[in-house]
Structures are given as C-alpha cells and as structure tokens.
DSSP file (Angstrom, degrees, kcal/mol; ACC not computed):
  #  RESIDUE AA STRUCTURE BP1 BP2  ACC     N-H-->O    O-->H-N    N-H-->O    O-->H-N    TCO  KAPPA ALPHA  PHI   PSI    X-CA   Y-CA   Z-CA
    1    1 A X              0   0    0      0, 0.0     2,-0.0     0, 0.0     0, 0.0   0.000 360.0 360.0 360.0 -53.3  161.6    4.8  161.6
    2    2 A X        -     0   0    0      1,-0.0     2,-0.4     3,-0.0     3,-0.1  -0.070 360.0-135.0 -99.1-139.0  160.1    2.0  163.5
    3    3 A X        -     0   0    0      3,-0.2    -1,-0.0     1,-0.1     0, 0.0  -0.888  21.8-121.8-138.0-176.4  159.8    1.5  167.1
    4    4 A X  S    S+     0   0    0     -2,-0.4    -1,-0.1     1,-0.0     9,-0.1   0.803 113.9  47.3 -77.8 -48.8  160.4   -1.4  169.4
    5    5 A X  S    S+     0   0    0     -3,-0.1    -1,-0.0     1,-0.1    -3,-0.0   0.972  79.1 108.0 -47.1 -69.9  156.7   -1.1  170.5
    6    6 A X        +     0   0    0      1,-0.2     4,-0.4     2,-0.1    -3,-0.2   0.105  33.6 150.3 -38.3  93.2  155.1   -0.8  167.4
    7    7 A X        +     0   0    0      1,-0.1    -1,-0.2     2,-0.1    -2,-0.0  -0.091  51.2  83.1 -99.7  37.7  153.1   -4.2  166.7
    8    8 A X  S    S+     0   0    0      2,-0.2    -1,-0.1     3,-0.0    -2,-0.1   0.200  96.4  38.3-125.7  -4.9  150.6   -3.4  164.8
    9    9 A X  S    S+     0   0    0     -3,-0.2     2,-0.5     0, 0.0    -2,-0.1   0.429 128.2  33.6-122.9 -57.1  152.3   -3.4  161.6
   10   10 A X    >   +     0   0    0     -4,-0.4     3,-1.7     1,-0.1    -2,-0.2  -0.599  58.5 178.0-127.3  79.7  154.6   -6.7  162.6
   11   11 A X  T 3  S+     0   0    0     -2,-0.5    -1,-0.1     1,-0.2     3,-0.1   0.817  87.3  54.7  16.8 -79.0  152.7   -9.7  165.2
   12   12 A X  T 3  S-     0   0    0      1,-0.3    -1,-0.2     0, 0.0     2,-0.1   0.194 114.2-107.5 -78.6 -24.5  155.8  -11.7  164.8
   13   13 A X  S <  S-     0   0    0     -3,-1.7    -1,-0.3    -9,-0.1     2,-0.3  -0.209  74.4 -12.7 111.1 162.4  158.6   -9.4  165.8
   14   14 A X    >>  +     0   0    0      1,-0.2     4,-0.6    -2,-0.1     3,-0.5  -0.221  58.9 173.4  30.8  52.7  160.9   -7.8  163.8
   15   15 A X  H 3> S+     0   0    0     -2,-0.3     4,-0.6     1,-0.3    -1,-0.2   0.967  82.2  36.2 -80.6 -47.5  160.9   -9.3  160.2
   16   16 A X  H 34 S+     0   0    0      1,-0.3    -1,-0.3     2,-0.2     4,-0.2  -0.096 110.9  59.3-117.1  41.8  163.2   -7.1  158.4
   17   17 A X  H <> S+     0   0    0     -3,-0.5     4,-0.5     2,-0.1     5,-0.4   0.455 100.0  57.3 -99.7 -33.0  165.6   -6.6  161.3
   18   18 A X  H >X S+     0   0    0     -4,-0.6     4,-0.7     2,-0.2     3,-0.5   0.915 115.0  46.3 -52.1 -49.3  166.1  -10.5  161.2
   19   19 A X  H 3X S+     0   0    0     -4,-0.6     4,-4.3     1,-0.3    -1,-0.2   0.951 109.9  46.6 -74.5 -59.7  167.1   -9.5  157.5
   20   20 A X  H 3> S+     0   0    0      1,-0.3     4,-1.1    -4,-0.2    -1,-0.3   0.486 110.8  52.4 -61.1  -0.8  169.2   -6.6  157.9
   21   21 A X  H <X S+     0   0    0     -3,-0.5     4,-1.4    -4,-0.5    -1,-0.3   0.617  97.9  57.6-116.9 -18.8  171.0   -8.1  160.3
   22   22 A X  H  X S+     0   0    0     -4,-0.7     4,-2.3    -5,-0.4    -2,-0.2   0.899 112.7  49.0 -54.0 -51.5  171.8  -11.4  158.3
   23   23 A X  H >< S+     0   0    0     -4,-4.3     3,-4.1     2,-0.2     4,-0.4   0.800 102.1  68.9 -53.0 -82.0  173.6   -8.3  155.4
   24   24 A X  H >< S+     0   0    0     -4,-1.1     3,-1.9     1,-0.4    -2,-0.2   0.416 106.0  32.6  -2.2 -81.6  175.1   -7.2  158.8
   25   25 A X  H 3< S+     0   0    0     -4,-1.4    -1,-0.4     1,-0.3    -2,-0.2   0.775 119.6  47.7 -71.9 -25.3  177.3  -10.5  158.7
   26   26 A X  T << S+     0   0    0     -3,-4.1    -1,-0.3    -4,-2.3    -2,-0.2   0.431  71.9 117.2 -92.4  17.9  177.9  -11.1  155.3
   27   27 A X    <   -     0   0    0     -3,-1.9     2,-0.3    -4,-0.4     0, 0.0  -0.668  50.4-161.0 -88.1 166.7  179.1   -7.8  153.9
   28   28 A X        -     0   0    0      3,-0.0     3,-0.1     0, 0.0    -1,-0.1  -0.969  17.4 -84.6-167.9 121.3  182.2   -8.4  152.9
   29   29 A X        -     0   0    0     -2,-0.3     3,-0.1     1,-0.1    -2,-0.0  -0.260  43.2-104.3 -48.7 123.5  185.4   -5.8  152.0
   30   30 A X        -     0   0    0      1,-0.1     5,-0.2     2,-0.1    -1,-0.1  -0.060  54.7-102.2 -59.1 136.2  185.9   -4.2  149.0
   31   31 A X     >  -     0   0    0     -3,-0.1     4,-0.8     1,-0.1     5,-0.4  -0.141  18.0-107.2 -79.3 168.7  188.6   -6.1  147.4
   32   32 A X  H  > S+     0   0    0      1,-0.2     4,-3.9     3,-0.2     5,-0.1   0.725 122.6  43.5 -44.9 -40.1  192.5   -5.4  146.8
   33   33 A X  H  > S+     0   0    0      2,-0.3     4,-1.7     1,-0.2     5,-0.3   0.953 110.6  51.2 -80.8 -57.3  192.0   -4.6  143.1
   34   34 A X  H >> S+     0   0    0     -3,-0.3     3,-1.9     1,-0.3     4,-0.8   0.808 113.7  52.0 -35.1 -81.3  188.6   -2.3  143.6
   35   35 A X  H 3X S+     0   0    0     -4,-0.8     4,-1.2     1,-0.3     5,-0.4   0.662 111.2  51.5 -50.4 -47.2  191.2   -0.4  146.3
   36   36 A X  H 3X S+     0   0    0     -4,-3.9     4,-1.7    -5,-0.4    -1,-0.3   0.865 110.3  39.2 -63.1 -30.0  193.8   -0.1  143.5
   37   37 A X  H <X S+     0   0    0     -3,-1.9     4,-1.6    -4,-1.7     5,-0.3   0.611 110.6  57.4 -94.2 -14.7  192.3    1.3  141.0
   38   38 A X  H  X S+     0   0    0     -4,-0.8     4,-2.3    -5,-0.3     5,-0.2   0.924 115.8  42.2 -71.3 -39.3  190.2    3.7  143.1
   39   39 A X  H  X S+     0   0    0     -4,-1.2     4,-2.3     2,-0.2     5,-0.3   0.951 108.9  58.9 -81.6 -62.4  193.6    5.0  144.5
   40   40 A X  H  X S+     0   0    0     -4,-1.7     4,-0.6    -5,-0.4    -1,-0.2   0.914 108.1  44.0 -44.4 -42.1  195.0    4.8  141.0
   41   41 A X  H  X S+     0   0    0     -4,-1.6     4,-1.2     2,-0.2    -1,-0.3   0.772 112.1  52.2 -85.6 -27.2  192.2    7.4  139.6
   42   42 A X  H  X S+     0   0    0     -4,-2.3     4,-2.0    -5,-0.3    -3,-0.2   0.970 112.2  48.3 -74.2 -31.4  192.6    9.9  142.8
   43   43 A X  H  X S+     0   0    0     -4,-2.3     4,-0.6     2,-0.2    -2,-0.2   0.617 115.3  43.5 -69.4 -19.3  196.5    9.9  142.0
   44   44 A X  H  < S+     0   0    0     -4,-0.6    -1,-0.2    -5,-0.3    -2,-0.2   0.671 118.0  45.5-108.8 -21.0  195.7   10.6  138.4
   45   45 A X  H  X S+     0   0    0     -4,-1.2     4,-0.9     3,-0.1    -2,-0.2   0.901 112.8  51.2 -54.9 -63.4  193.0   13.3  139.5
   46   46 A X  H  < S+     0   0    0     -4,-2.0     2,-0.3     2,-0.2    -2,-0.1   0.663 109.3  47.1 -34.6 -52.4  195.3   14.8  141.9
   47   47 A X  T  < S+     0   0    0     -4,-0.6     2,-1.9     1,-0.2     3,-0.0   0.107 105.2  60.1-110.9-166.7  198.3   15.2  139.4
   48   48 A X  T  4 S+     0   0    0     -2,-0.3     3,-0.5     1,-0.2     4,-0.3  -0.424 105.5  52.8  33.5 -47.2  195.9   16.9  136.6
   49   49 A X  S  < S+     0   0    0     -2,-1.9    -1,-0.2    -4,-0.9    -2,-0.2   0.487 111.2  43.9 -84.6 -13.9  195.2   19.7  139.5
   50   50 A X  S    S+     0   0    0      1,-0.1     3,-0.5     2,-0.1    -1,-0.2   0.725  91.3  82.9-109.2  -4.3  198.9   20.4  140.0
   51   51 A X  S    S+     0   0    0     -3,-0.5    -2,-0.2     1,-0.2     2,-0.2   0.777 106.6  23.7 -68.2 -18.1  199.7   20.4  136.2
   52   52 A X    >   +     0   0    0     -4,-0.3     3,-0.6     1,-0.2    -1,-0.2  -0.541  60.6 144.2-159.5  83.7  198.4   24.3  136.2
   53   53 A X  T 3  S+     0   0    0     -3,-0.5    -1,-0.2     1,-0.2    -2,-0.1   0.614  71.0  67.5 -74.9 -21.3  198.5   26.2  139.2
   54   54 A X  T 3  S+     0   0    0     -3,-0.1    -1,-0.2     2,-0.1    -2,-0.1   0.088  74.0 130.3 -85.5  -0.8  199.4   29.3  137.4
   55   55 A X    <   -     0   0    0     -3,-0.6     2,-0.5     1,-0.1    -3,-0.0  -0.383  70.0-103.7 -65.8 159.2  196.1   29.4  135.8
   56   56 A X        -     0   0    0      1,-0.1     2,-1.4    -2,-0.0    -1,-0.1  -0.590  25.7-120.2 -82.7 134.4  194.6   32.3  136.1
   57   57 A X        -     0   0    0     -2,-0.5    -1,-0.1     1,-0.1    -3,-0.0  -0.245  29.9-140.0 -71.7  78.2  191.8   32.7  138.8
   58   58 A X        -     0   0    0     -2,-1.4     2,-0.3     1,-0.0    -1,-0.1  -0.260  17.8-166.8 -56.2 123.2  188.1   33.9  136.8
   59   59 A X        -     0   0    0      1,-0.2     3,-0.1     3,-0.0    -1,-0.0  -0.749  23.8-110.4-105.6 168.4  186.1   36.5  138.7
   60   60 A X        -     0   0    0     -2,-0.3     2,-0.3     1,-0.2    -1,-0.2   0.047  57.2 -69.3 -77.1-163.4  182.4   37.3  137.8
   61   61 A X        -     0   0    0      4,-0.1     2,-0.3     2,-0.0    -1,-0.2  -0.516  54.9-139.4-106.3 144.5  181.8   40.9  136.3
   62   62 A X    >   -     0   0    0     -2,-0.3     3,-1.0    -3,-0.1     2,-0.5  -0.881  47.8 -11.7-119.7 144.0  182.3   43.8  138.5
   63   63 A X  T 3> S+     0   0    0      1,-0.3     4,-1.3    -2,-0.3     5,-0.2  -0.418 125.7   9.9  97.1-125.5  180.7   46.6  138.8
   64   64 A X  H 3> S+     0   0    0     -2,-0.5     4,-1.4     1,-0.2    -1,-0.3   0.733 132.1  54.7 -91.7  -6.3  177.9   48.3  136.7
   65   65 A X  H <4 S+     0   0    0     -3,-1.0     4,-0.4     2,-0.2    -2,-0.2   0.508 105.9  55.3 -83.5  -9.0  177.9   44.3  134.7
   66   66 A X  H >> S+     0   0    0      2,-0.2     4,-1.9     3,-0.1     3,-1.1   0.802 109.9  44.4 -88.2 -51.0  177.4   42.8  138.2
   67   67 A X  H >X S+     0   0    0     -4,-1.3     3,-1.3     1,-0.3     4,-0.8   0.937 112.2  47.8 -48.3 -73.8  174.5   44.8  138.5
   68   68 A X  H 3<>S+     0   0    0     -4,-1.4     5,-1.2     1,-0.3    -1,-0.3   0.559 112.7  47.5 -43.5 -28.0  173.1   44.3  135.4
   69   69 A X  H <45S+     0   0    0     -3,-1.1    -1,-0.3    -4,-0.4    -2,-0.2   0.545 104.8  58.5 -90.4 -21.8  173.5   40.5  135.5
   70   70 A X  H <<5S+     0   0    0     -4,-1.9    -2,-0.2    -3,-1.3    -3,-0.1   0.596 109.1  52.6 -78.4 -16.6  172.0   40.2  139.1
   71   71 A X  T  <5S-     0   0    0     -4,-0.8    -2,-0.2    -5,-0.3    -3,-0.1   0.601 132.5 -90.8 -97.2 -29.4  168.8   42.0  137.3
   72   72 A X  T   5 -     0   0    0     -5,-0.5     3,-0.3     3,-0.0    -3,-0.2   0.520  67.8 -70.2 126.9 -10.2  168.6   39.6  134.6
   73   73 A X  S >><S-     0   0    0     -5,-1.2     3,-1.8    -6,-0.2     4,-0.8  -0.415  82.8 -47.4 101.9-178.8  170.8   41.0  131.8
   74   74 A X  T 34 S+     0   0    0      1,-0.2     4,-0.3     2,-0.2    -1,-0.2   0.224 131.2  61.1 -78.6  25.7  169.9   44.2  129.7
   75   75 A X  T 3> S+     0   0    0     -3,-0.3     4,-2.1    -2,-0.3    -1,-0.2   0.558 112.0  42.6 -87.6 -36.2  166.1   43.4  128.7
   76   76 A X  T <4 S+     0   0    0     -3,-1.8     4,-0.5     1,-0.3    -2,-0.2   0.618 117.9  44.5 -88.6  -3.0  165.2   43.3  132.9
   77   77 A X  T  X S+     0   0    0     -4,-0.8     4,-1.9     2,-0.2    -1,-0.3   0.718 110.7  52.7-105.9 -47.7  167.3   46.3  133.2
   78   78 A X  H  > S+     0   0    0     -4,-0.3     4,-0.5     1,-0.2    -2,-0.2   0.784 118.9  46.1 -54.3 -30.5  165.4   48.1  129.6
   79   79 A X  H >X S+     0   0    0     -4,-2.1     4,-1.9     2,-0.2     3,-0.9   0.863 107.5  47.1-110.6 -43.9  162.2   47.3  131.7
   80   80 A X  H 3> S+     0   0    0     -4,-0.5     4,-2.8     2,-0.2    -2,-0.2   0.981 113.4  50.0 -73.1 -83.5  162.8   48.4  134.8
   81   81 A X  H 3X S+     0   0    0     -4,-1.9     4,-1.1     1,-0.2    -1,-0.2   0.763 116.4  46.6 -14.1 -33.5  164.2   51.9  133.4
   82   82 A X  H <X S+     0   0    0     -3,-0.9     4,-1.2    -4,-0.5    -2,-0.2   0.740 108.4  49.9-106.4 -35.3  161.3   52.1  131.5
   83   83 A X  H  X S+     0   0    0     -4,-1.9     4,-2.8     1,-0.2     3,-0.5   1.000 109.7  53.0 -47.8 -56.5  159.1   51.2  134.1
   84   84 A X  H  X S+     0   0    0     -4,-2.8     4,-1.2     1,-0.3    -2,-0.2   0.764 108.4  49.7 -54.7 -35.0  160.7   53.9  136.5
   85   85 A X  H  < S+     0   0    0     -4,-1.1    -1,-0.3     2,-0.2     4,-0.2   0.589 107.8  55.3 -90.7  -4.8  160.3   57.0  133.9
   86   86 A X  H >X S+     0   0    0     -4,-1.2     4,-2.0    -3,-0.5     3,-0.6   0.969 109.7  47.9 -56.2 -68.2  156.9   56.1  133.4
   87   87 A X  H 3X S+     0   0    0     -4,-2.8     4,-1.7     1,-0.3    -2,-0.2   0.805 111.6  42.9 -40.0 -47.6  156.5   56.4  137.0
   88   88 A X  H 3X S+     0   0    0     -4,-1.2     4,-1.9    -5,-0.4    -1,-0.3   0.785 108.5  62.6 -86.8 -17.2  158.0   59.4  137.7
   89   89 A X  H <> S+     0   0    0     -3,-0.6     4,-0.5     1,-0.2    -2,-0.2   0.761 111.1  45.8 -81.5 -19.2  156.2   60.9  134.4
   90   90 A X  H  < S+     0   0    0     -4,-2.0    -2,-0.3     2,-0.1    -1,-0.2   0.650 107.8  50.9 -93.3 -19.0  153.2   60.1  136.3
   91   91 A X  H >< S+     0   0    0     -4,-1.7     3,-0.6    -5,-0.3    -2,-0.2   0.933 113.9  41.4 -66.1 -58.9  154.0   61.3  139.2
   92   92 A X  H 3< S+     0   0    0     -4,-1.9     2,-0.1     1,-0.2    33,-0.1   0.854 133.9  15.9 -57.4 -34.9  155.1   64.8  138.0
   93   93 A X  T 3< S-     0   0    0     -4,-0.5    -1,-0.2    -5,-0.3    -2,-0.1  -0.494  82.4-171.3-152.0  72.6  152.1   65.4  135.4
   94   94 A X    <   -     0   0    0     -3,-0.6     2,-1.5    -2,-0.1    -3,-0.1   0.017  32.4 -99.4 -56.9 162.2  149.6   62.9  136.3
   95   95 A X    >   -     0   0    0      1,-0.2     3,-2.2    -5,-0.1     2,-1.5  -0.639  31.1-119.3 -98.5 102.2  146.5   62.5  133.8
   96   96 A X  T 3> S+     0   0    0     -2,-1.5     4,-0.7     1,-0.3     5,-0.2   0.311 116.4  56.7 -15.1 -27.5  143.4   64.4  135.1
   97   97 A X  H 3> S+     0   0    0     -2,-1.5     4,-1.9     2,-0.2    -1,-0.3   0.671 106.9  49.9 -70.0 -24.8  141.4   61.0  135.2
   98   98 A X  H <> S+     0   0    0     -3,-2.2     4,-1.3     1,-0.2     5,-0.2   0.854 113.6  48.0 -90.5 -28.3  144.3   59.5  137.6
   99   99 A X  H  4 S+     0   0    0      2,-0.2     4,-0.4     3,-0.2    -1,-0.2   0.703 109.2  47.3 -77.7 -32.5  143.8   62.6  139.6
  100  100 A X  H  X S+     0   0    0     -4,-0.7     4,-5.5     2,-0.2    -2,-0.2   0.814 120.0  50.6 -85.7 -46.9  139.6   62.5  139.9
  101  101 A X  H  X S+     0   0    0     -4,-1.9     4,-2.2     1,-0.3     5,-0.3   0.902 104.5  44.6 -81.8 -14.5  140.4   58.9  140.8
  102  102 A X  H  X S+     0   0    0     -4,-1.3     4,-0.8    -5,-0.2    -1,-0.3   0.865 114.2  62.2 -82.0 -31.6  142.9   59.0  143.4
  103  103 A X  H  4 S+     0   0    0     -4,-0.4    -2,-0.2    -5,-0.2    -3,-0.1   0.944 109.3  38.8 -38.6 -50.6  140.3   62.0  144.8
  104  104 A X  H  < S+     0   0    0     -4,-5.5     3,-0.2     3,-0.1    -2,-0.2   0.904 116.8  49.5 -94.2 -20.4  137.7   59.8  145.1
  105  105 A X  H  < S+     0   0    0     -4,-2.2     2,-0.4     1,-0.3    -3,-0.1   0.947 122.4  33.4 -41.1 -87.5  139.9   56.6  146.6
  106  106 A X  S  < S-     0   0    0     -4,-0.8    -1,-0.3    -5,-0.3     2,-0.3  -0.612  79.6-165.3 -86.9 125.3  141.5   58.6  149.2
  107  107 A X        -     0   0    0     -2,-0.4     2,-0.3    -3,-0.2    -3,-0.1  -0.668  19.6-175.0 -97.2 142.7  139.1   61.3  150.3
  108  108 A X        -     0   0    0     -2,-0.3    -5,-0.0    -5,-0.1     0, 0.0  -0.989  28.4 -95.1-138.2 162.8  141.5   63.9  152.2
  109  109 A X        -     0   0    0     -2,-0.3     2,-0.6     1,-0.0     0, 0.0  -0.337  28.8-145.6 -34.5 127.8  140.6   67.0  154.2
  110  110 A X        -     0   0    0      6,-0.0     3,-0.1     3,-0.0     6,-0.1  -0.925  14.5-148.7-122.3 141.2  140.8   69.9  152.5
  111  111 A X    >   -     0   0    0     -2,-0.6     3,-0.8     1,-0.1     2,-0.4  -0.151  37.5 -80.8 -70.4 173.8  142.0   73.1  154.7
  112  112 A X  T 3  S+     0   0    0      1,-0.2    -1,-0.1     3,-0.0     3,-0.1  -0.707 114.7  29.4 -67.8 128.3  141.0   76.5  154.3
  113  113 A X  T 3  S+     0   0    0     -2,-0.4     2,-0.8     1,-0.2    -1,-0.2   0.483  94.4 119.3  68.1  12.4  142.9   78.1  151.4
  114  114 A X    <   -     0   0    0     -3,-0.8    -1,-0.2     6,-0.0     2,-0.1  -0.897  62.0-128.1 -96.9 108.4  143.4   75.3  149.7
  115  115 A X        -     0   0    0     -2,-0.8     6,-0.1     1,-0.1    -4,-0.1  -0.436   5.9-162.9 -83.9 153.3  142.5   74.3  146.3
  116  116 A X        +     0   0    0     -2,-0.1    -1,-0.1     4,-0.1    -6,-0.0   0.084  43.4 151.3 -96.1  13.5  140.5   70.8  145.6
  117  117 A X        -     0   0    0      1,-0.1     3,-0.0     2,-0.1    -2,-0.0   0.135  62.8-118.5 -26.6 135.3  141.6   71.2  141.9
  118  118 A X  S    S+     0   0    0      1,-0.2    -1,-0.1   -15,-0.0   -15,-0.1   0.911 119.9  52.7 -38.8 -47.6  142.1   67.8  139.6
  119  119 A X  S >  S+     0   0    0      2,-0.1     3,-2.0   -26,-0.0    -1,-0.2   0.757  85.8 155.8 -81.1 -27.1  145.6   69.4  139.5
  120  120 A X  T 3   +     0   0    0      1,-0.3    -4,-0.1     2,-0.1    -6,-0.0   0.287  66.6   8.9 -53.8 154.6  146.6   70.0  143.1
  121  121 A X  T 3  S+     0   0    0     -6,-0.1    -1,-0.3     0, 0.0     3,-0.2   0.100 110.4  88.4  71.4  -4.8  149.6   70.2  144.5
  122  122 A X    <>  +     0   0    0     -3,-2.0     4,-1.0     1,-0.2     3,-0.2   0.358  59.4  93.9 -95.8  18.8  151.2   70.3  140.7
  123  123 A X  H  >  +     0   0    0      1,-0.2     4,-0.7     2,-0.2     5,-0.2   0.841  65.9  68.7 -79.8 -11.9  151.0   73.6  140.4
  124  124 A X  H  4 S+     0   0    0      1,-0.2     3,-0.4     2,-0.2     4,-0.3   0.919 106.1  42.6 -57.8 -38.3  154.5   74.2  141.6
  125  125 A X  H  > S+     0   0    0     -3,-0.2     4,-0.7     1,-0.2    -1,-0.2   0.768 107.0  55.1 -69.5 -11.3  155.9   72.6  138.4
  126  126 A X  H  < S+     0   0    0     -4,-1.0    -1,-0.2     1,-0.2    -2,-0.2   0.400 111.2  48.6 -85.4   3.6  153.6   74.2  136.1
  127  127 A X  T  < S+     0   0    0     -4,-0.7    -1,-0.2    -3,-0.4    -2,-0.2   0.580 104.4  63.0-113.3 -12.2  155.1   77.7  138.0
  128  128 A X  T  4        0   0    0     -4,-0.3    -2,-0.2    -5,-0.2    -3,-0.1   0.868 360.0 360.0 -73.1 -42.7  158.9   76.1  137.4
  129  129 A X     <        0   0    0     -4,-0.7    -1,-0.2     0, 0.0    -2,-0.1   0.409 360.0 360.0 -84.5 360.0  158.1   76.4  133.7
C-alpha cells in the first residue's frame, strides 16, 4: 500500500512501520488452555457429524418443479404463459390498428400481385377456417 519512496505523506520515515514492527515482537502464542478448548469443540463438532451418516442425502426438485422454481415459482410461470398466448394471439389475428402501424414503421416493397391489405399475409388462416 505504501512505497519505500513515497515521502510526501511521511518526512520522517516510516512511522507506522516503527509500530507494526514493535506488535511484530510482542505477539505472543495463544495459550495451552485457548488450544484445549478449541480442540475440545472440533472433537465435539467432529463426533456430531459421524452420529448420522445414514441420513438421507436432500436433492432439489426435479424436473418440471426445477423448472418452475428457476422461473420464480407458479405466479412467474402464470405470467409468462400468459404473456406467451397473448403473443401468439397477436401474432395469428393481429388488431387492424397494429397492422396500419407496423405498415407505416416498416415500409416494405410491395411486389406485383400482392396485396397491401391491413390483413396481409393472414389470409392463409382465415382460408384454414
């Protein structure tokens, strides 16, 4: 963080290396008792995790509940569905206003023998029915 160079912050040298290095010599070893009782609670930790090895191993939800929880649970799944048959009910039998205005965004060519109808290109489902 600092540099050797850097005097421009500290004249004098080093102030709070003088410090840290004073902790340096005193720190001092945790003692026997600290060291027993840490040892005592990993041995009592340890033996709690081997009392039930035969538990049974939990998996997540599989399947069409993994799906559904990766979405957000069954409101983000009701909204999405619902989004998606909207869409496609607009796609198939758009509403003459969506039709004038996607005309006039996208301007397209129109070919010879083609009609520039509000409706084109849906008359092939209105000929299904």
């Amino acid at each position: 963080m600092t540099h050797d160079k850097d005097t421009k912050r500290d004249p004098e040298g080093s102030f709070l290396e003088t410090h840290f290095e004073a902790a340096r010599q005193t720190a001092s070893a945790p003692g026997n008792d600290l060291v027993q009782r840490i040892l005592a609670d990993a041995n009592k930790v340890q033996s709690a995790l081997a009392v039930h090895p035969e538990a049974p191993i939990q998996t997540g939800p599989r399947g069409v509940m993994a799906f559904l929880q990766a979405l957000g649970g069954w409101p983000a799944a009701a909204s999405l569905s619902s989004a998606a048959a909207v869409g496609l009910w607009i796609g198939i039998a758009p509403p003459d206003v969506l039709t004038l205005v996607a005309q006039d965004l996208l301007p397209t060519q129109v070919e010879d023998g083609d009609d520039a109808t509000a409706g084109g290109g849906f008359d092939f489902f209105e000929e299904m029915l």
